[in-house]
Chimera marker file (.cmm) of the C-alpha trace (Angstrom):
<marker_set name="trace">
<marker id="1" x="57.934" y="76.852" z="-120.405" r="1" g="1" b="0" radius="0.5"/>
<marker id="2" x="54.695" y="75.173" z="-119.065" r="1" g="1" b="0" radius="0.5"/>
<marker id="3" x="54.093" y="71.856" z="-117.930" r="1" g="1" b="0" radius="0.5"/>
<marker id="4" x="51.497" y="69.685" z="-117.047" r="1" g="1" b="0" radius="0.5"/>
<marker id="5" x="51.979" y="70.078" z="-113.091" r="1" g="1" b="0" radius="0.5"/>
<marker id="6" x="52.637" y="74.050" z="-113.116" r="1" g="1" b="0" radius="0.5"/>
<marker id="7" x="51.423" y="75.813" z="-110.093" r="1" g="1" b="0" radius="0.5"/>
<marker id="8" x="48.629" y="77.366" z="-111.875" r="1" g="1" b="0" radius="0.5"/>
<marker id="9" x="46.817" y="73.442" z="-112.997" r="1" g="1" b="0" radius="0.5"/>
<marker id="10" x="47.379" y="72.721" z="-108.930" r="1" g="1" b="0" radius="0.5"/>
<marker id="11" x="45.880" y="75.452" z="-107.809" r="1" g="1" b="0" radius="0.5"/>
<marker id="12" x="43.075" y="75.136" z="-110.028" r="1" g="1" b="0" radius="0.5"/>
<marker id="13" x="42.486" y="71.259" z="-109.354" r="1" g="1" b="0" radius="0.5"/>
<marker id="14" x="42.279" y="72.370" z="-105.203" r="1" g="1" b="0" radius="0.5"/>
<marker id="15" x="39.768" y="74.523" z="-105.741" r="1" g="1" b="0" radius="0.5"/>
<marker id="16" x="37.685" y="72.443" z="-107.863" r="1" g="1" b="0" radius="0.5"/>
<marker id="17" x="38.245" y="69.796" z="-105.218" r="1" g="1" b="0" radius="0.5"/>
<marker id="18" x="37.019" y="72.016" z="-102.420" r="1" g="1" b="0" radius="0.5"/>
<marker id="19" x="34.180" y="72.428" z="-104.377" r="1" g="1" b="0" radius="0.5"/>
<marker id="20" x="33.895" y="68.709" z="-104.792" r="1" g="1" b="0" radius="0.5"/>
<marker id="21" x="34.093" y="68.155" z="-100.966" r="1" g="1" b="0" radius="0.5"/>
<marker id="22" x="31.663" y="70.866" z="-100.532" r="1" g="1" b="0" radius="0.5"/>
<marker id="23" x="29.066" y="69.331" z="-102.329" r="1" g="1" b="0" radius="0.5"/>
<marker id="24" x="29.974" y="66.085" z="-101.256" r="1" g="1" b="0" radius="0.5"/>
<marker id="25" x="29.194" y="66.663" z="-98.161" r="1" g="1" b="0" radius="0.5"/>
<marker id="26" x="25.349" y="66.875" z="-98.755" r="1" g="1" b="0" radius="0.5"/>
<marker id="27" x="25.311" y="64.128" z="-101.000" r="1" g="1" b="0" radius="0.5"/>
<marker id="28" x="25.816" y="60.237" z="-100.213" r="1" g="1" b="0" radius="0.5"/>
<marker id="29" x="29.293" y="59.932" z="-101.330" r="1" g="1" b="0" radius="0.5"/>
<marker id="30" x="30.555" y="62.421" z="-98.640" r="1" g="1" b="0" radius="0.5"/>
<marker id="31" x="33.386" y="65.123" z="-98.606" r="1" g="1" b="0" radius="0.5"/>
<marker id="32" x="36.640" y="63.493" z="-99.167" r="1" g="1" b="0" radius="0.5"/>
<marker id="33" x="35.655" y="61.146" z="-102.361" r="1" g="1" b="0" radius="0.5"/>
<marker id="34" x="33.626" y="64.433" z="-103.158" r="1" g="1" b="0" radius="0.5"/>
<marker id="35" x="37.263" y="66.279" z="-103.267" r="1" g="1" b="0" radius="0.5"/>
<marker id="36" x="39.150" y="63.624" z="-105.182" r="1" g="1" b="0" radius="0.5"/>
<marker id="37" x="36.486" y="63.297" z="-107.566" r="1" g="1" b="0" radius="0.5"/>
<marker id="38" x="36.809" y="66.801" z="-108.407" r="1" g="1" b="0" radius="0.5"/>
<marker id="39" x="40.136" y="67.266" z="-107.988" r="1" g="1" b="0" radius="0.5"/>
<marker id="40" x="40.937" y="64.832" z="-110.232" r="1" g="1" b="0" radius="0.5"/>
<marker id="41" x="38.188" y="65.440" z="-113.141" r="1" g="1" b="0" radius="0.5"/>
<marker id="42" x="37.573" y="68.901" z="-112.424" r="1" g="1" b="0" radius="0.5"/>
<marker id="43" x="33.871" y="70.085" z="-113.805" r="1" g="1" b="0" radius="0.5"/>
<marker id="44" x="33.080" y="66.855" z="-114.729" r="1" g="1" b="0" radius="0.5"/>
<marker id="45" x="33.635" y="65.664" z="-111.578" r="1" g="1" b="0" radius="0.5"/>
<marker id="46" x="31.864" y="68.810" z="-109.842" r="1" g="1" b="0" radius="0.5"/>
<marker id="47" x="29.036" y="67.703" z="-112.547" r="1" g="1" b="0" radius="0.5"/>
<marker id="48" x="28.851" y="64.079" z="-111.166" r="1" g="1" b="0" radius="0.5"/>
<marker id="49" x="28.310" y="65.274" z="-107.725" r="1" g="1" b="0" radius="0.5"/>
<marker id="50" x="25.407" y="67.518" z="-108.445" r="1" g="1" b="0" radius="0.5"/>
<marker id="51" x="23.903" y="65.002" z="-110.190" r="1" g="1" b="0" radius="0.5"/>
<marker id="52" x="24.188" y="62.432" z="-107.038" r="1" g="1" b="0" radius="0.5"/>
<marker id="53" x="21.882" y="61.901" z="-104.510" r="1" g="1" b="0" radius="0.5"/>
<marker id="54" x="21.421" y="63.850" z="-101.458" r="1" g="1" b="0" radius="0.5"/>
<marker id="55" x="21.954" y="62.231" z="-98.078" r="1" g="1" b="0" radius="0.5"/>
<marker id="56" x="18.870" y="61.092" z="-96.466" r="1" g="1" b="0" radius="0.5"/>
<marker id="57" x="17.997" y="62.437" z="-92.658" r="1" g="1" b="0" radius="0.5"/>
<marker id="58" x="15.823" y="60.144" z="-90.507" r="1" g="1" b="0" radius="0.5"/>
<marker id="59" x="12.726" y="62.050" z="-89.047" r="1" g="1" b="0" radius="0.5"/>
<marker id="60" x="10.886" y="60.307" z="-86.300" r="1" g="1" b="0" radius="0.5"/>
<marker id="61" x="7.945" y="59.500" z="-87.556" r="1" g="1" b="0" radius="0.5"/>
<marker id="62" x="4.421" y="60.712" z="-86.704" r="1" g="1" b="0" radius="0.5"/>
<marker id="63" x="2.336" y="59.467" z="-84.972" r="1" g="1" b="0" radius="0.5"/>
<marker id="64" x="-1.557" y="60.068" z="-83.996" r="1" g="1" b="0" radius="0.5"/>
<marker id="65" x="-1.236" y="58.163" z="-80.528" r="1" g="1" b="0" radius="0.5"/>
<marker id="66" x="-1.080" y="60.018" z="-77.868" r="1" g="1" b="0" radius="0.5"/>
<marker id="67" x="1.925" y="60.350" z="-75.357" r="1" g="1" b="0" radius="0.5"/>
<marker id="68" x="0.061" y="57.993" z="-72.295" r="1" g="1" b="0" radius="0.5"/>
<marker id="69" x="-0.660" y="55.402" z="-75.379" r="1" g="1" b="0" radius="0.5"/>
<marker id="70" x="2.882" y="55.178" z="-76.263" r="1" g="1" b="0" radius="0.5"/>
<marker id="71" x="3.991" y="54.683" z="-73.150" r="1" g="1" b="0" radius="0.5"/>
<marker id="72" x="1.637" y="52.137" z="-72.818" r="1" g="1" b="0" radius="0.5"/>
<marker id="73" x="3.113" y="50.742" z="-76.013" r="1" g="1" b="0" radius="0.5"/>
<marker id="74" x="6.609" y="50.495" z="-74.655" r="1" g="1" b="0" radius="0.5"/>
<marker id="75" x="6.113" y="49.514" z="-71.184" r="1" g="1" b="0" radius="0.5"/>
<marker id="76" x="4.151" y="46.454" z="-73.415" r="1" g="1" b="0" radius="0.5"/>
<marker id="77" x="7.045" y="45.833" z="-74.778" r="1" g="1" b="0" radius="0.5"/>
<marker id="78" x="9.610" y="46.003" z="-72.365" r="1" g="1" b="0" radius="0.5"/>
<marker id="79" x="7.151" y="43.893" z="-69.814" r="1" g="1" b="0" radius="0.5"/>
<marker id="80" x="7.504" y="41.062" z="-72.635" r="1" g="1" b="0" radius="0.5"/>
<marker id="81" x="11.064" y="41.432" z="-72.993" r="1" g="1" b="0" radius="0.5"/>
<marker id="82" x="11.117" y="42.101" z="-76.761" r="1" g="1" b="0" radius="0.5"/>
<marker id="83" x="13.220" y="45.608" z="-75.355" r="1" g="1" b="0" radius="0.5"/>
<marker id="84" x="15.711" y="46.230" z="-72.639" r="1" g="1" b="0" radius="0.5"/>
<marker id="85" x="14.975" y="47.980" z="-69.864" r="1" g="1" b="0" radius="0.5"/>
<marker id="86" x="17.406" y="50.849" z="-71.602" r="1" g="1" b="0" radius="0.5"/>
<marker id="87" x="15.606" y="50.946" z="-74.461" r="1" g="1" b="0" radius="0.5"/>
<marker id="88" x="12.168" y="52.036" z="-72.361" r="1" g="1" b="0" radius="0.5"/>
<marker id="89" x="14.479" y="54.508" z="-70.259" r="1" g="1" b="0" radius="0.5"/>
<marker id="90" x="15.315" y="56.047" z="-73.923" r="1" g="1" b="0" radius="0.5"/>
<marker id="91" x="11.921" y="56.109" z="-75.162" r="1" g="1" b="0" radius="0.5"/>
<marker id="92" x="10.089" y="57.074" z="-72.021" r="1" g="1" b="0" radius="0.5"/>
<marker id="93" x="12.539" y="60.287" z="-71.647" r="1" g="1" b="0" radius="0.5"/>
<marker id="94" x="12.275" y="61.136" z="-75.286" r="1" g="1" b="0" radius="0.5"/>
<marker id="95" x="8.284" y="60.986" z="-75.121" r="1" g="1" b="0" radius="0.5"/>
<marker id="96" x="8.316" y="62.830" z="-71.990" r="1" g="1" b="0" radius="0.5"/>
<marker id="97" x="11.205" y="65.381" z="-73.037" r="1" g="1" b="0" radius="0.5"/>
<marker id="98" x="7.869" y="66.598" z="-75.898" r="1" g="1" b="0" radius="0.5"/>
<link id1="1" id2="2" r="1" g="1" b="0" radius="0.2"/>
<link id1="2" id2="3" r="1" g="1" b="0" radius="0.2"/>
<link id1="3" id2="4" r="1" g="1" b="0" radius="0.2"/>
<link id1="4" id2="5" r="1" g="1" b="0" radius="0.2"/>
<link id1="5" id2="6" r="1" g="1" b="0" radius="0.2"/>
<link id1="6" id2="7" r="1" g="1" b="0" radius="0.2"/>
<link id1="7" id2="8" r="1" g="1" b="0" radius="0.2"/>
<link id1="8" id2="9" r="1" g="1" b="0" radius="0.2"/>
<link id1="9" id2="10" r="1" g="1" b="0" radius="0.2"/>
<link id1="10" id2="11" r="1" g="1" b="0" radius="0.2"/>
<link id1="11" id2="12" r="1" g="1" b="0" radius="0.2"/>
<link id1="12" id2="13" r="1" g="1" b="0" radius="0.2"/>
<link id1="13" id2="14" r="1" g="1" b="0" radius="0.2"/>
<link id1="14" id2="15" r="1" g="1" b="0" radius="0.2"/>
<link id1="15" id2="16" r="1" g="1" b="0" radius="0.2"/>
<link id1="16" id2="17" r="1" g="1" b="0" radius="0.2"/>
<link id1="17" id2="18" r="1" g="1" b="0" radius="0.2"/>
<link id1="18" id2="19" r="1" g="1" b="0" radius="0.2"/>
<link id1="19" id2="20" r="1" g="1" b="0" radius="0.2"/>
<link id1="20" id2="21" r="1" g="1" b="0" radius="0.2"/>
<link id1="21" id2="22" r="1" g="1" b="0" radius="0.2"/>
<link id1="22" id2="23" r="1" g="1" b="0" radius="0.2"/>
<link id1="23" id2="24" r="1" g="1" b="0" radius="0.2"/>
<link id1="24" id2="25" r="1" g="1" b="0" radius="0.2"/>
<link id1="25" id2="26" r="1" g="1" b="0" radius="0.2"/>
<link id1="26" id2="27" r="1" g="1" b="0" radius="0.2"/>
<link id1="27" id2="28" r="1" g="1" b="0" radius="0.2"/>
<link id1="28" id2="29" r="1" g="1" b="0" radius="0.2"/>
<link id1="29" id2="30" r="1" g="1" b="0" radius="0.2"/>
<link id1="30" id2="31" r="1" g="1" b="0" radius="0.2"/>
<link id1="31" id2="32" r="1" g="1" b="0" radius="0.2"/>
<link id1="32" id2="33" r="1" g="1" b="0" radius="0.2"/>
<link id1="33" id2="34" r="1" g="1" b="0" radius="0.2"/>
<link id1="34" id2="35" r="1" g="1" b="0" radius="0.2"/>
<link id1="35" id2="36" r="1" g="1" b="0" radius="0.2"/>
<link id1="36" id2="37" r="1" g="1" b="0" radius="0.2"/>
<link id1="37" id2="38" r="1" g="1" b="0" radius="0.2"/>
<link id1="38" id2="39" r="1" g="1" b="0" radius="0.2"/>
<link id1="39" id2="40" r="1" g="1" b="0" radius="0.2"/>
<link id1="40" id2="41" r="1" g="1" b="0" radius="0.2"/>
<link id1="41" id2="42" r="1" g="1" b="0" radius="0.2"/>
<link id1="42" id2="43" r="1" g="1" b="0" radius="0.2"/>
<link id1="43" id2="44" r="1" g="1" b="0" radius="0.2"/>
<link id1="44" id2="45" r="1" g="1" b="0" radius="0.2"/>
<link id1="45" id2="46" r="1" g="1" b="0" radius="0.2"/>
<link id1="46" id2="47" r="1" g="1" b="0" radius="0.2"/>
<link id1="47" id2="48" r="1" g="1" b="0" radius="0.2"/>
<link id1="48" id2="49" r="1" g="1" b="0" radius="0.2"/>
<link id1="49" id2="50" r="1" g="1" b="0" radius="0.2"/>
<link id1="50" id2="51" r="1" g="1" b="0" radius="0.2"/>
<link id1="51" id2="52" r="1" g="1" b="0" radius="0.2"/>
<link id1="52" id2="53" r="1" g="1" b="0" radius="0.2"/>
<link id1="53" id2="54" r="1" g="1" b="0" radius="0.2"/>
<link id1="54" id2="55" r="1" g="1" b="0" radius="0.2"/>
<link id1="55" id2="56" r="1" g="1" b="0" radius="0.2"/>
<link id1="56" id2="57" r="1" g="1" b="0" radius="0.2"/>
<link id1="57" id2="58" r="1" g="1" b="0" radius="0.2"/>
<link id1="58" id2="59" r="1" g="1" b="0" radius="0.2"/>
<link id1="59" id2="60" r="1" g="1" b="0" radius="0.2"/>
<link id1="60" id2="61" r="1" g="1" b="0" radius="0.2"/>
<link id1="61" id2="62" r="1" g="1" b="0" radius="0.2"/>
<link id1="62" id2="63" r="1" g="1" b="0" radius="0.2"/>
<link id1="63" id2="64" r="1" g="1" b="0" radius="0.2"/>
<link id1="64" id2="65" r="1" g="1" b="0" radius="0.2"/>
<link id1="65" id2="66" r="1" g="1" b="0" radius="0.2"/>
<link id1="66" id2="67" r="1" g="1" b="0" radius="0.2"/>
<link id1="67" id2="68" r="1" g="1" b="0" radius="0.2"/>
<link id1="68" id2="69" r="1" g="1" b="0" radius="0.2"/>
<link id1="69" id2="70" r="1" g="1" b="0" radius="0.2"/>
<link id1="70" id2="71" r="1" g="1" b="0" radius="0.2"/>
<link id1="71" id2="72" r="1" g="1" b="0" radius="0.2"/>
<link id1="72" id2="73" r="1" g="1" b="0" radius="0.2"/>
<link id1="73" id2="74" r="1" g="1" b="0" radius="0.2"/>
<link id1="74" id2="75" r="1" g="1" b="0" radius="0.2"/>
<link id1="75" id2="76" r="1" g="1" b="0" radius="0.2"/>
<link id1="76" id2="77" r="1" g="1" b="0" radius="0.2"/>
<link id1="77" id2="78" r="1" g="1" b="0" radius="0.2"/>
<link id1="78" id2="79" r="1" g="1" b="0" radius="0.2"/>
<link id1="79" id2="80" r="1" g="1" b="0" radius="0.2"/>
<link id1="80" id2="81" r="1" g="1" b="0" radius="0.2"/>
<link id1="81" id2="82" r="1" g="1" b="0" radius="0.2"/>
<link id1="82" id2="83" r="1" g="1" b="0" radius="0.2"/>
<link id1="83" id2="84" r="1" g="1" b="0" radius="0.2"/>
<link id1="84" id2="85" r="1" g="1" b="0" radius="0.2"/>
<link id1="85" id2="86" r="1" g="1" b="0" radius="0.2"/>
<link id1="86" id2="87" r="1" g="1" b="0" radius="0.2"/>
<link id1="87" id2="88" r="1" g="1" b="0" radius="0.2"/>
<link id1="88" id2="89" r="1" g="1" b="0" radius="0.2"/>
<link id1="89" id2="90" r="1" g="1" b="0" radius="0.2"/>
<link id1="90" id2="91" r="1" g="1" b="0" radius="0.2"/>
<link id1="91" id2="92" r="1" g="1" b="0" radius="0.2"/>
<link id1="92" id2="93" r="1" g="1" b="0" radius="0.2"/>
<link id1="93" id2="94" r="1" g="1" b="0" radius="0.2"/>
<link id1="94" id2="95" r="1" g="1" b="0" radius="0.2"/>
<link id1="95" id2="96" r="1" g="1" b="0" radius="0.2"/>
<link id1="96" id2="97" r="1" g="1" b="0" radius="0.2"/>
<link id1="97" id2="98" r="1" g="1" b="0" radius="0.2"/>
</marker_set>
């Protein structure tokens, strides 16, 4: 006799929700809701997640100023007190680190 919770309908909803956390974890919603979304709806749930959006990675930006000129730009700053003295250390060693 089969019922709704047999081994077979668990083991199936774990793999769709390690599929769910998988993808997940490139989209915005993230790996855990990923797996319960799955593991509770199964391919439609797998099918919400592709359809998501993908997380977003901040890229410094570019710039055409040159390394002295932002260092001018920050020491401007700090000098006026708008950043911390910190905050220069950070961006002086990350400009100089290029």
């Amino acid at each position: 006799m089969s019922s709704l919770f047999s081994t077979d309908f668990i083991v199936i909803c774990c793999v769709f929700g390690v599929v769910g956390a998988i993808i997940g974890y490139y989209k915005t919603i993230g790996p855990f809701p990923g797996f319960v979304l799955a593991f509770f709806l199964n391919i439609i749930g797998v099918i919400i997640l592709v359809c998501l959006r993908p997380k977003t990675i901040q890229l410094p930006l570019a710039t055409n100023e040159s390394i002295p000129d932002q260092l001018k730009k920050y020491k401007d700053l700090f000098d006026s007190g708008a950043i911390t003295e910190d905050e220069y250390n950070v961006q002086k060693g990350r400009l100089l680190k290029n």
